[in-house]
PyMOL CGO cylinders between C-alpha atoms (Angstrom):
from pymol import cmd
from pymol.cgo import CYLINDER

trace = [
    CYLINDER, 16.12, 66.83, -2.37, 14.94, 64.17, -4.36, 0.3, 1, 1, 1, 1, 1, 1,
    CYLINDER, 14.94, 64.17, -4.36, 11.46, 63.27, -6.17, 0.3, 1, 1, 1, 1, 1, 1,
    CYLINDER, 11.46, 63.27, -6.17, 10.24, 59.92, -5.16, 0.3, 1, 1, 1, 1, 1, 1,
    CYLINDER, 10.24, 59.92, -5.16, 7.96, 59.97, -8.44, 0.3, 1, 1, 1, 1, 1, 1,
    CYLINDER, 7.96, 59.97, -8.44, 10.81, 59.21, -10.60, 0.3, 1, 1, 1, 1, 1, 1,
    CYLINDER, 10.81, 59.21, -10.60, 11.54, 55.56, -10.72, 0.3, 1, 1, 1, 1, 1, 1,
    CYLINDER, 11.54, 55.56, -10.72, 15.12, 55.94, -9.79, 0.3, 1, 1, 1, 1, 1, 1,
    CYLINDER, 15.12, 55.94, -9.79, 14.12, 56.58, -6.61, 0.3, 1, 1, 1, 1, 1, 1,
    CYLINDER, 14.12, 56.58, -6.61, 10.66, 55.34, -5.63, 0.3, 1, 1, 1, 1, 1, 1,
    CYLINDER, 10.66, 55.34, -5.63, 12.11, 51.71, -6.50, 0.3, 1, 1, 1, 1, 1, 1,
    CYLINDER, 12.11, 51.71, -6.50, 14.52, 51.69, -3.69, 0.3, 1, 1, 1, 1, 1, 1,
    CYLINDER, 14.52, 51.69, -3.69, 14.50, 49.53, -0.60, 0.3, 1, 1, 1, 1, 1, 1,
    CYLINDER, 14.50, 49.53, -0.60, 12.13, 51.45, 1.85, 0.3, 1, 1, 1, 1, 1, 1,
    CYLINDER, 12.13, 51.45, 1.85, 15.12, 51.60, 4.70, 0.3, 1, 1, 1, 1, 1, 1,
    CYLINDER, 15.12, 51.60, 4.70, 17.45, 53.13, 2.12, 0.3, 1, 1, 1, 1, 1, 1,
    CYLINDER, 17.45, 53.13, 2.12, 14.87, 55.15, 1.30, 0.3, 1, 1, 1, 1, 1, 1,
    CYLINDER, 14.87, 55.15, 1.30, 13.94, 56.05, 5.02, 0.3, 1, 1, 1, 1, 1, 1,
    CYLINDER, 13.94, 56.05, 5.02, 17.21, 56.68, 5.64, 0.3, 1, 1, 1, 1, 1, 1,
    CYLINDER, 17.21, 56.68, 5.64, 17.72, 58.94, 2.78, 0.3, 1, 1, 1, 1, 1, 1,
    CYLINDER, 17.72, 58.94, 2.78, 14.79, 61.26, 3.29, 0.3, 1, 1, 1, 1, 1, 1,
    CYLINDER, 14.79, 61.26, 3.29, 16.27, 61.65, 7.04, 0.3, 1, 1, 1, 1, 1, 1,
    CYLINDER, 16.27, 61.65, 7.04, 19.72, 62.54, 5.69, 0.3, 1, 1, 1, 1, 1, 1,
    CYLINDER, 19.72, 62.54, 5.69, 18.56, 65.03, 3.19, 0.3, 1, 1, 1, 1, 1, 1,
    CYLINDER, 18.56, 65.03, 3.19, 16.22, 66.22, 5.83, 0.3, 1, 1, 1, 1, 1, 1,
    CYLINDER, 16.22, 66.22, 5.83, 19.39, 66.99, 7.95, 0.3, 1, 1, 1, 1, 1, 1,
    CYLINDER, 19.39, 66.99, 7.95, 21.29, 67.85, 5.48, 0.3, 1, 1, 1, 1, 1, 1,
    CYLINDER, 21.29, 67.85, 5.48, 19.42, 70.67, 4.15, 0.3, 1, 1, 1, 1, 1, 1,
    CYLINDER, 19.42, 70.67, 4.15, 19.08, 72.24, 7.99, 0.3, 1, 1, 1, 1, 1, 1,
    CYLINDER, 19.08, 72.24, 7.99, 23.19, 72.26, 7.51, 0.3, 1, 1, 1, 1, 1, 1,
    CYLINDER, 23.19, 72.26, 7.51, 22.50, 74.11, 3.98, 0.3, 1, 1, 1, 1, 1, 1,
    CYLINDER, 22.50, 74.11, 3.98, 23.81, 71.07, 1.95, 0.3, 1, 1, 1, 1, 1, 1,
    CYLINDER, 23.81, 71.07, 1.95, 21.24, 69.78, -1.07, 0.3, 1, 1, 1, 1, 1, 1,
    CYLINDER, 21.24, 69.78, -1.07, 21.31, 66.36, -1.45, 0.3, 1, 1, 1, 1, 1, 1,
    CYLINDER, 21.31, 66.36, -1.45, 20.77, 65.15, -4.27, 0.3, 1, 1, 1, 1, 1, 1,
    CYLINDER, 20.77, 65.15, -4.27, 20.16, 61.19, -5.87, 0.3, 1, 1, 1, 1, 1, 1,
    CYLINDER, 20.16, 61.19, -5.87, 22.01, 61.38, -9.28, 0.3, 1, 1, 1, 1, 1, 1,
    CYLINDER, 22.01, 61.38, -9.28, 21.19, 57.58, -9.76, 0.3, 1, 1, 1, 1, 1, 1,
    CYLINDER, 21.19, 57.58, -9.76, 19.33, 55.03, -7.95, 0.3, 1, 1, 1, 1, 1, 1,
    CYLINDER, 19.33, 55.03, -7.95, 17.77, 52.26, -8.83, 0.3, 1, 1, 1, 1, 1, 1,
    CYLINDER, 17.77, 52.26, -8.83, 18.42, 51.16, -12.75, 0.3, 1, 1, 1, 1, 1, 1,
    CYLINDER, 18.42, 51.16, -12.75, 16.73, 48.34, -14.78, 0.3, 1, 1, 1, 1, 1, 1,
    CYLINDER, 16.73, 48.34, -14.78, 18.76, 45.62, -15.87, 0.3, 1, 1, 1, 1, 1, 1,
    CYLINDER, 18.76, 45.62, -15.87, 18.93, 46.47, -19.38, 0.3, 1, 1, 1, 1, 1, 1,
    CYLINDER, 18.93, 46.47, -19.38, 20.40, 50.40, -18.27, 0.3, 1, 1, 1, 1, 1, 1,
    CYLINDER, 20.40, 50.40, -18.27, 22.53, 48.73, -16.04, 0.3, 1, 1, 1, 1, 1, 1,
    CYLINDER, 22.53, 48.73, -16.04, 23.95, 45.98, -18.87, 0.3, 1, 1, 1, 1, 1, 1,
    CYLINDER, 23.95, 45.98, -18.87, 24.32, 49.37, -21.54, 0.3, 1, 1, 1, 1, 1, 1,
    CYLINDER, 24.32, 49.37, -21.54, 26.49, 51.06, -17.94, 0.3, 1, 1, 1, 1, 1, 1,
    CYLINDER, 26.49, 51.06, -17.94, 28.61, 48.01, -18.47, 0.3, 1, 1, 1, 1, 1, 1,
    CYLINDER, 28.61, 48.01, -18.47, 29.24, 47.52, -21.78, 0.3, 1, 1, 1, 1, 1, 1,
    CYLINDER, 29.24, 47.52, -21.78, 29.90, 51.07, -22.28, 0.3, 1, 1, 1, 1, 1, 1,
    CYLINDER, 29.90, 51.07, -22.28, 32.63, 50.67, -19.33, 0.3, 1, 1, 1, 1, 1, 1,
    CYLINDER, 32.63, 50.67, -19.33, 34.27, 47.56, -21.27, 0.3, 1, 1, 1, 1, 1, 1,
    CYLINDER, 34.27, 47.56, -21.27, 34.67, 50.25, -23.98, 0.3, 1, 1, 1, 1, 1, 1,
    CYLINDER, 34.67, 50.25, -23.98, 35.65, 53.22, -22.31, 0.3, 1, 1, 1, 1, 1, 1,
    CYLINDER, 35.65, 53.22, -22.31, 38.50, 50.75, -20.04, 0.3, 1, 1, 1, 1, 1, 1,
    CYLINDER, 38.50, 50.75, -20.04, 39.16, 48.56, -22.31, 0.3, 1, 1, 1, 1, 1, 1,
    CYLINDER, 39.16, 48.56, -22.31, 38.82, 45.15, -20.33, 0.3, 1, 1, 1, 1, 1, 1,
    CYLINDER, 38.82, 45.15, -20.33, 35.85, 43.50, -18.52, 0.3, 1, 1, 1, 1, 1, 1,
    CYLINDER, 35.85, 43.50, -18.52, 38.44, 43.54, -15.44, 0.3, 1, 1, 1, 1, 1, 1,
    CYLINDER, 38.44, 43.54, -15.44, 38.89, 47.17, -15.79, 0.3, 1, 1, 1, 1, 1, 1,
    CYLINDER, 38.89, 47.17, -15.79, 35.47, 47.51, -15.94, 0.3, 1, 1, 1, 1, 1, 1,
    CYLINDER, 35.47, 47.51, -15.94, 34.19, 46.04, -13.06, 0.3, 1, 1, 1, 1, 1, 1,
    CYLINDER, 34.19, 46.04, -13.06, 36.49, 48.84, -11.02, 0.3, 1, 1, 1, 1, 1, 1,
    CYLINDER, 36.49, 48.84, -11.02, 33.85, 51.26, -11.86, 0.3, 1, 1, 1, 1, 1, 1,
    CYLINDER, 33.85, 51.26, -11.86, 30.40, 49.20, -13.04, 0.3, 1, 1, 1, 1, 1, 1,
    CYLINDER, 30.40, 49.20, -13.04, 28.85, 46.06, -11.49, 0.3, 1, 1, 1, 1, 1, 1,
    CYLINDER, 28.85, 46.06, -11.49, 26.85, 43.70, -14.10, 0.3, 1, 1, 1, 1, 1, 1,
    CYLINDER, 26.85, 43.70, -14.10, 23.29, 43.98, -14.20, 0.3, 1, 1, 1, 1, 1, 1,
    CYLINDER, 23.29, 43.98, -14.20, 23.27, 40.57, -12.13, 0.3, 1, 1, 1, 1, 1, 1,
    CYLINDER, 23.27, 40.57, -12.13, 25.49, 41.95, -9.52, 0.3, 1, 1, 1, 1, 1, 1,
    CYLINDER, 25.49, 41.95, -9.52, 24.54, 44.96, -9.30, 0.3, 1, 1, 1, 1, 1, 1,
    CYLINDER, 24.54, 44.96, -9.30, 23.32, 47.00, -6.02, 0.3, 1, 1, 1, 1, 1, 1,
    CYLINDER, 23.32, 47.00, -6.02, 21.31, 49.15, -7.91, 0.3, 1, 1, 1, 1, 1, 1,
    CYLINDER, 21.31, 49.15, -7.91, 19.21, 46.76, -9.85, 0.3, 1, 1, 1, 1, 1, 1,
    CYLINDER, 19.21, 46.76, -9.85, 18.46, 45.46, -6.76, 0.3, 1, 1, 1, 1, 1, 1,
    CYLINDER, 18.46, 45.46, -6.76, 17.44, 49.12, -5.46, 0.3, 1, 1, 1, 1, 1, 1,
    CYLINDER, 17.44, 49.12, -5.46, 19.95, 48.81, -2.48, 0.3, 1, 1, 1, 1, 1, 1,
    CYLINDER, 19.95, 48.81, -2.48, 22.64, 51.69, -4.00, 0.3, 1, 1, 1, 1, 1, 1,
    CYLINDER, 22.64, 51.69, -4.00, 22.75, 55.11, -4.30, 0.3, 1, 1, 1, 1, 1, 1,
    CYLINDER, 22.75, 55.11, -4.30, 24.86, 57.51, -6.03, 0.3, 1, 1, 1, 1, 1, 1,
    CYLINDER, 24.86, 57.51, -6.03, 24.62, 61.03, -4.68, 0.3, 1, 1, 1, 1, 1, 1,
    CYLINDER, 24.62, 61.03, -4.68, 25.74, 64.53, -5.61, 0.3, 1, 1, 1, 1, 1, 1,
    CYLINDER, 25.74, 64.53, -5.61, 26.82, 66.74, -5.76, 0.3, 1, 1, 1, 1, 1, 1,
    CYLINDER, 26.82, 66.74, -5.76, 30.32, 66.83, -4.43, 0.3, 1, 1, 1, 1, 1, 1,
    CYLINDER, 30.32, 66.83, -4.43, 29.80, 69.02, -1.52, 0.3, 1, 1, 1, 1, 1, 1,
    CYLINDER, 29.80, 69.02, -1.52, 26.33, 66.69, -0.67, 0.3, 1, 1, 1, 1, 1, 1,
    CYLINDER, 26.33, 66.69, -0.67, 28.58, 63.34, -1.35, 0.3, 1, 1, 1, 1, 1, 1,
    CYLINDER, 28.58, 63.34, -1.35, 31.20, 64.51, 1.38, 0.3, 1, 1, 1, 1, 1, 1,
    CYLINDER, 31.20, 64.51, 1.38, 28.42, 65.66, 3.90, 0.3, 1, 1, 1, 1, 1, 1,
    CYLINDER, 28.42, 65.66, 3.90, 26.91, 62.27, 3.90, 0.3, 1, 1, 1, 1, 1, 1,
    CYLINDER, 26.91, 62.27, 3.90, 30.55, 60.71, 3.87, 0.3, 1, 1, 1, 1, 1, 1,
    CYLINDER, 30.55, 60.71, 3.87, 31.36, 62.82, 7.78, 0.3, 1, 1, 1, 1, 1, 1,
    CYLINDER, 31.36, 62.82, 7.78, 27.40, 62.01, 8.57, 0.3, 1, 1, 1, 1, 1, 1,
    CYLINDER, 27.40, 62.01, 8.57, 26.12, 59.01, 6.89, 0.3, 1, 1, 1, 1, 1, 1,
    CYLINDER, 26.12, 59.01, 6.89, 26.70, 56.56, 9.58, 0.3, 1, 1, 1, 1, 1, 1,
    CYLINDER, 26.70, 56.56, 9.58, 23.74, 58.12, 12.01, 0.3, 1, 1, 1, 1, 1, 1,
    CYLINDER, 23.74, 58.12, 12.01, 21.72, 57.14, 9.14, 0.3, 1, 1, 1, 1, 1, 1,
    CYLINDER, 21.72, 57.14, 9.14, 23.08, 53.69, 8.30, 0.3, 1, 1, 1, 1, 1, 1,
    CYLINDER, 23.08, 53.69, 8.30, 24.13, 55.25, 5.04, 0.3, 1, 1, 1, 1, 1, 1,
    CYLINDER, 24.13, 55.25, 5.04, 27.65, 54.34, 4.22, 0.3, 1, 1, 1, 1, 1, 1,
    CYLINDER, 27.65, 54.34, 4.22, 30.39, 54.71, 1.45, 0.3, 1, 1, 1, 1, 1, 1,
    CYLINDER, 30.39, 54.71, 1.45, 30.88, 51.15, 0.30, 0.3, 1, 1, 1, 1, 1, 1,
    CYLINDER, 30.88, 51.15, 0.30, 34.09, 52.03, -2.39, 0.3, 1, 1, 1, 1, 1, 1,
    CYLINDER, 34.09, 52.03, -2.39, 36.92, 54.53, -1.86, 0.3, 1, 1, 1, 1, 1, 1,
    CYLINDER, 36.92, 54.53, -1.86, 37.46, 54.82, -5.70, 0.3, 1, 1, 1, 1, 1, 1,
    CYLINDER, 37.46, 54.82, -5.70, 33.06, 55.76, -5.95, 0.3, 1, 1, 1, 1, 1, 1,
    CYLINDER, 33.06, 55.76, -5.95, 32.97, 58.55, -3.29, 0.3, 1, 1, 1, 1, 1, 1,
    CYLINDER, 32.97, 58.55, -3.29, 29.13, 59.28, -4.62, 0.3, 1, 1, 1, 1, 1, 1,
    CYLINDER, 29.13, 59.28, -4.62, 28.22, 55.63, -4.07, 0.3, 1, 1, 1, 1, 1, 1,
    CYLINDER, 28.22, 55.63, -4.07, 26.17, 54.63, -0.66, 0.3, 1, 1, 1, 1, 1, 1,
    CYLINDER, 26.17, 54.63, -0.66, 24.11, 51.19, 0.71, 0.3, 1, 1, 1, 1, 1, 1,
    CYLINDER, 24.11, 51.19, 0.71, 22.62, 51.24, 3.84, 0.3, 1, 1, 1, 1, 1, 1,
    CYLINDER, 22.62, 51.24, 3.84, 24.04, 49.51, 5.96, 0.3, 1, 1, 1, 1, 1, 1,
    CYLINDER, 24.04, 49.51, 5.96, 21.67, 49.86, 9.29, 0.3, 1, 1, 1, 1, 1, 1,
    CYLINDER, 21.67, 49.86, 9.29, 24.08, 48.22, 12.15, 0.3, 1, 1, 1, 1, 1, 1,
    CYLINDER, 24.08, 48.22, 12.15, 26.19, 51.29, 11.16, 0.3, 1, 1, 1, 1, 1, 1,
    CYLINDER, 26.19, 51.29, 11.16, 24.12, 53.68, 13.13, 0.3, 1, 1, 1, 1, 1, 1,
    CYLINDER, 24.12, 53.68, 13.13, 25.51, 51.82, 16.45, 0.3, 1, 1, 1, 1, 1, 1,
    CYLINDER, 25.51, 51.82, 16.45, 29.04, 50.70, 14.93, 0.3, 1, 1, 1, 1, 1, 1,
    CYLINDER, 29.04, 50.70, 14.93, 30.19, 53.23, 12.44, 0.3, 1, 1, 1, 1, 1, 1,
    CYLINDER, 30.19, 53.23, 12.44, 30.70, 52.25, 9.03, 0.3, 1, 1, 1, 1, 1, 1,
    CYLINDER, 30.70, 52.25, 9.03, 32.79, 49.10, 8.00, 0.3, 1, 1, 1, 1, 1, 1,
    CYLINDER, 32.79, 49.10, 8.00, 35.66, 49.67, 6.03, 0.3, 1, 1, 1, 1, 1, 1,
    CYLINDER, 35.66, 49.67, 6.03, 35.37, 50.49, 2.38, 0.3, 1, 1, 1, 1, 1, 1,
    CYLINDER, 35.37, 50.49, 2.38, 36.81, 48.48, -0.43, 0.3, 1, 1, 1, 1, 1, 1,
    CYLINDER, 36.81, 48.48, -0.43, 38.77, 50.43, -2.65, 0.3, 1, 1, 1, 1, 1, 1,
    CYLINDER, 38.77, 50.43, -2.65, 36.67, 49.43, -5.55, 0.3, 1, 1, 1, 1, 1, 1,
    CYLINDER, 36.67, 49.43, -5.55, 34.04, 46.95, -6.37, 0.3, 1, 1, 1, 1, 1, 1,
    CYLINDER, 34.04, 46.95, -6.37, 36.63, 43.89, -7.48, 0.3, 1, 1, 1, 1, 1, 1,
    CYLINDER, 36.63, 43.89, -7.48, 37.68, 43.76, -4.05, 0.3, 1, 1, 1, 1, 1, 1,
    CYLINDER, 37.68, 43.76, -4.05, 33.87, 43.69, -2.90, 0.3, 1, 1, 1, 1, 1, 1,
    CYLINDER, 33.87, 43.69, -2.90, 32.69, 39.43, -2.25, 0.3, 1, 1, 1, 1, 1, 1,
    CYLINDER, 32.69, 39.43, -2.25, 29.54, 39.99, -3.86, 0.3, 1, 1, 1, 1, 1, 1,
    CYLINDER, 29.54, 39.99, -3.86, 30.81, 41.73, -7.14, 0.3, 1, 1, 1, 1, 1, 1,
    CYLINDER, 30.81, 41.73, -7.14, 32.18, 37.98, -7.37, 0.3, 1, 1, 1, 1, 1, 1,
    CYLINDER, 32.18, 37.98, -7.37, 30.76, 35.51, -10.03, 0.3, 1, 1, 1, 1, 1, 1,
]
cmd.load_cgo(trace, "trace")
């Protein structure tokens, strides 16, 4: 599953946490490894994710499709996880919700908050990427 040693991980809000531990728990029983390919960054990872994006797309509004800045960012805050691999990523997608774990972006299927009034309403609806998200918003 995951190893709650590594910073990445053992940083993260304890409900996202909680709820992640459940979901891999279940998960596994289904024969699906879930796995945290990124969790909680430091700032200064998070600001090198973004410039590297300005590069790579060519625009800071390009960008911010695909990375948040360090100040906006979900998983500087230890509130985000990205998770793989695909097959564990579409699991959690069908399954997340009984966990309050939800896909937040349509374009970032590996990218999940909790979100804890999902386990009674279902997930909200995602935003196709993070420009369209109100707190991605200077």
């Amino acid at each position: 599953m995951f190893d709650e040693e590594i910073p990445a991980v053992g940083k993260l809000d304890p409900g996202l946490l909680d709820a992640l531990r459940r979901a891999a728990k279940d998960a596994k029983a289904d024969g699906v490894g879930l796995r945290v390919n990124s969790g909680w960054r430091s700032p200064e990872y998070q600001q090198r994710l973004w410039q590297d994006a300005v590069v790579r797309y060519g625009s800071q509004e390009e960008a911010a499709r695909w990375v948040a800045t360090p100040e906006r960012s979900a998983h500087v805050k230890g509130e985000a996880v990205d998770i793989g691999p695909p097959k564990a990523a579409a699991w959690l997608s069908e399954h997340g919700a009984a966990y309050g774990l939800c896909q937040i972006y349509g374009n970032e299927p590996w990218h999940y908050e909790l979100r804890p009034n999902a386990v009674e309403d279902g997930c909200p609806p995602m935003y196709a990427d993070p420009t369209e998200d109100p707190r991605m918003q200077p």
